[in-house]
C-alpha positions in Angstrom: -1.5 -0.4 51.1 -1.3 -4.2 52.8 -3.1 -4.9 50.0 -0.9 -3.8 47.6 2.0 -4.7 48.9 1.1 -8.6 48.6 0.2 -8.0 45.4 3.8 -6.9 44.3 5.0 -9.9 46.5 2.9 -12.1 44.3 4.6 -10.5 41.3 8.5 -11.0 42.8 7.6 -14.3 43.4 6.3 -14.8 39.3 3.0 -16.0 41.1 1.5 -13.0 38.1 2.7 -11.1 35.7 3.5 -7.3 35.9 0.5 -6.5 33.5 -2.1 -8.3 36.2 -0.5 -6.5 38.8 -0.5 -3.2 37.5 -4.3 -3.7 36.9 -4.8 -5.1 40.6 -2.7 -2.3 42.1 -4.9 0.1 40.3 -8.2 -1.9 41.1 -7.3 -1.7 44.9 -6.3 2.2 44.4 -9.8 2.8 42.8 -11.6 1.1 45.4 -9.5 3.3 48.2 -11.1 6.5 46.9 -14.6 5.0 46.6 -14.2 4.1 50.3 -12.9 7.1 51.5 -15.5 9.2 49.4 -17.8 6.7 51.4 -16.3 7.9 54.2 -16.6 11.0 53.8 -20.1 10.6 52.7 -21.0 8.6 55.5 -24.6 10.2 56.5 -25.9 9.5 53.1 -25.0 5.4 53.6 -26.5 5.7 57.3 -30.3 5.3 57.5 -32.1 6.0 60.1 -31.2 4.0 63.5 -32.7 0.4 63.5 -35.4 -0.6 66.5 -33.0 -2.8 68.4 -33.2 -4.0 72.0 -30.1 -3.1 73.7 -28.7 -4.8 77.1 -27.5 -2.4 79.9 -23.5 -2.8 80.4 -22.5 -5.1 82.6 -20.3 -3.4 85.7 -17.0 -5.4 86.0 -14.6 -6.2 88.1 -17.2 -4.0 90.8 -16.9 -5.1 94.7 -19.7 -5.1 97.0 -20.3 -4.7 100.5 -20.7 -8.2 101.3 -17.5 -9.2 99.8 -14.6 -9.7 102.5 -11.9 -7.0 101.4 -9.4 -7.7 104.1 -7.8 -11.6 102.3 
């Protein structure tokens, strides 16, 4: 919808003409539905999960018993 909402901004400023945008309001509508059929689809664009190497979290903002508390 951001999309298409610069696109009629483009057009009320004469940047294109009503025929382009009618034709790029359309082209971002079809593109919504292939994404939310994607979407809705999603296991068949998922493989299977990559080998990666993964770090551990790091703990934040964690004190420890050495640390003077009582500043």
């Amino acid at each position: 919808m951001e999309t298409q909402h610069w696109i009629e901004t483009a057009l009320d400023c004469e940047y294109i003409d009503q025929k382009t945008c009618a034709r790029l309001v359309e082209n971002c509508l079809e593109i919504g539905r292939m994404l939310g059929g994607m979407m809705e689809k999603s296991e068949m664009f998922c493989g299977e999960p990559s080998r990666t190497i993964r770090e551990e979290s790091a703990e934040y903002l964690v004190t420890t018993e050495d640390e003077d508390t009582d500043n």
